[in-house]
C-alpha positions in Angstrom: -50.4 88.0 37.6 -48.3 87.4 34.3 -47.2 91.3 35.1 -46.0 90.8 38.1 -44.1 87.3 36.9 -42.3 89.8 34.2 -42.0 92.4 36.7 -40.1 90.2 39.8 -37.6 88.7 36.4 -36.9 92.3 35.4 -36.1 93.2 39.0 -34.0 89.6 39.5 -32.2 90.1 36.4 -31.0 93.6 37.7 -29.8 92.5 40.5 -28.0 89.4 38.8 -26.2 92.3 36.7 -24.7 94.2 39.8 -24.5 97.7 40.9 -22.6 100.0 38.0 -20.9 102.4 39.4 -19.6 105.9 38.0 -15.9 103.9 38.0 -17.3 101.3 35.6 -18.0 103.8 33.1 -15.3 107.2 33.6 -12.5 106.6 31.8 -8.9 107.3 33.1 -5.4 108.6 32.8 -2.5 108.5 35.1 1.1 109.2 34.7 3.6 107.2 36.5 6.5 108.6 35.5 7.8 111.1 35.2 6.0 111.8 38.3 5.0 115.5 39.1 7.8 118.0 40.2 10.7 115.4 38.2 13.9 117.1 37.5 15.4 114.7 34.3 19.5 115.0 34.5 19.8 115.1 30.2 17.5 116.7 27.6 17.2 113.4 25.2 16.6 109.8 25.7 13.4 110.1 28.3 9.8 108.3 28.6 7.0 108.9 29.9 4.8 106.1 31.5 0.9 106.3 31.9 -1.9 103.8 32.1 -5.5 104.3 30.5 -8.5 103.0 31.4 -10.9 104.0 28.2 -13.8 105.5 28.8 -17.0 104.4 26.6 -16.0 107.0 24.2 -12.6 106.9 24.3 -10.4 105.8 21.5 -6.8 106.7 21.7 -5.1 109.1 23.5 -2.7 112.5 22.4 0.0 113.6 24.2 1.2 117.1 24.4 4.4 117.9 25.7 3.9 122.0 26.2 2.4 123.6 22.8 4.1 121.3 20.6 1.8 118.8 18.1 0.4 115.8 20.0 1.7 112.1 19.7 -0.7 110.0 18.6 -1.0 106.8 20.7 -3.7 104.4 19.3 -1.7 101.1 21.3 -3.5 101.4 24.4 -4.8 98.5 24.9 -1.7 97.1 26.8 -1.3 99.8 29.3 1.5 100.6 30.9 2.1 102.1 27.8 5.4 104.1 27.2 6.9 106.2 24.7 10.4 108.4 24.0 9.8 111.7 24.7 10.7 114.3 22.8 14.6 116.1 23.4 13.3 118.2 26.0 15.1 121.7 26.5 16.4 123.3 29.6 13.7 124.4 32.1 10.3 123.9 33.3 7.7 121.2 30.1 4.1 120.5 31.0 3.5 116.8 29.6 -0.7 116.0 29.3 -2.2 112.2 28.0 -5.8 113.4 26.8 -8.4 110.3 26.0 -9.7 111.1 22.1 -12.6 109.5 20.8 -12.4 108.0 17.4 -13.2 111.7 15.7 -10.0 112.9 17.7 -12.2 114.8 19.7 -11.3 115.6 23.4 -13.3 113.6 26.1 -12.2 115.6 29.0 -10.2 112.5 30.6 -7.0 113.3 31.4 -3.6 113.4 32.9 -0.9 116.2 33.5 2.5 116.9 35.1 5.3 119.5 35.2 8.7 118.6 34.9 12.2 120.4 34.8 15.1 119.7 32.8 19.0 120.6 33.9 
């Protein structure tokens, strides 16, 4: 009898806790500006907006702006975050927000667009 006492508080306490979903524990990245296909009008003074949703591993996030070295952003935790891009040259950039765990390893959560510049 006592087992089946601890038994029916294990199963009330799960369901007291809630369904966890796979959104509850993927992390995420979305740009919202530029937004995908943007042609920017002048090579210097731009930003790039994104919000994060950390995954359990995630950290920080780098963002690469074609092959160039990533920018470091470990101020996440008020997303929107933005920052100054780069002076961006004439032609087509690819701009990517990766999530980093602590290590500065890659967790596979990211975002990406393509831009132009005039």
């Amino acid at each position: 009898m006592k087992q089946l006492n601890g038994l029916f508080i294990g199963f009330a306490l799960l369901a007291l806790a809630g369904p966890v979903s796979a959104a509850d524990t993927a992390g995420s990245v979305t740009i919202i500006s530029p937004a995908n296909g943007t042609v920017l009008q002048n090579a210097a003074g731009n930003k790039l907006e994104f919000n994060v949703h950390l995954s359990p591993n995630g950290n920080h996030v780098h963002i690469y702006v074609d092959d160039q070295d990533p920018i470091v952003d470990r101020d996440i935790s008020r997303c929107p975050c933005s920052i100054d891009l780069p002076k961006l040259s004439s032609g087509k950039h690819t701009i990517v927000v990766k999530e980093a765990t602590s290590s500065h390893a890659m967790t596979g959560v990211q975002g990406a667009v393509t831009i132009s510049v005039k």
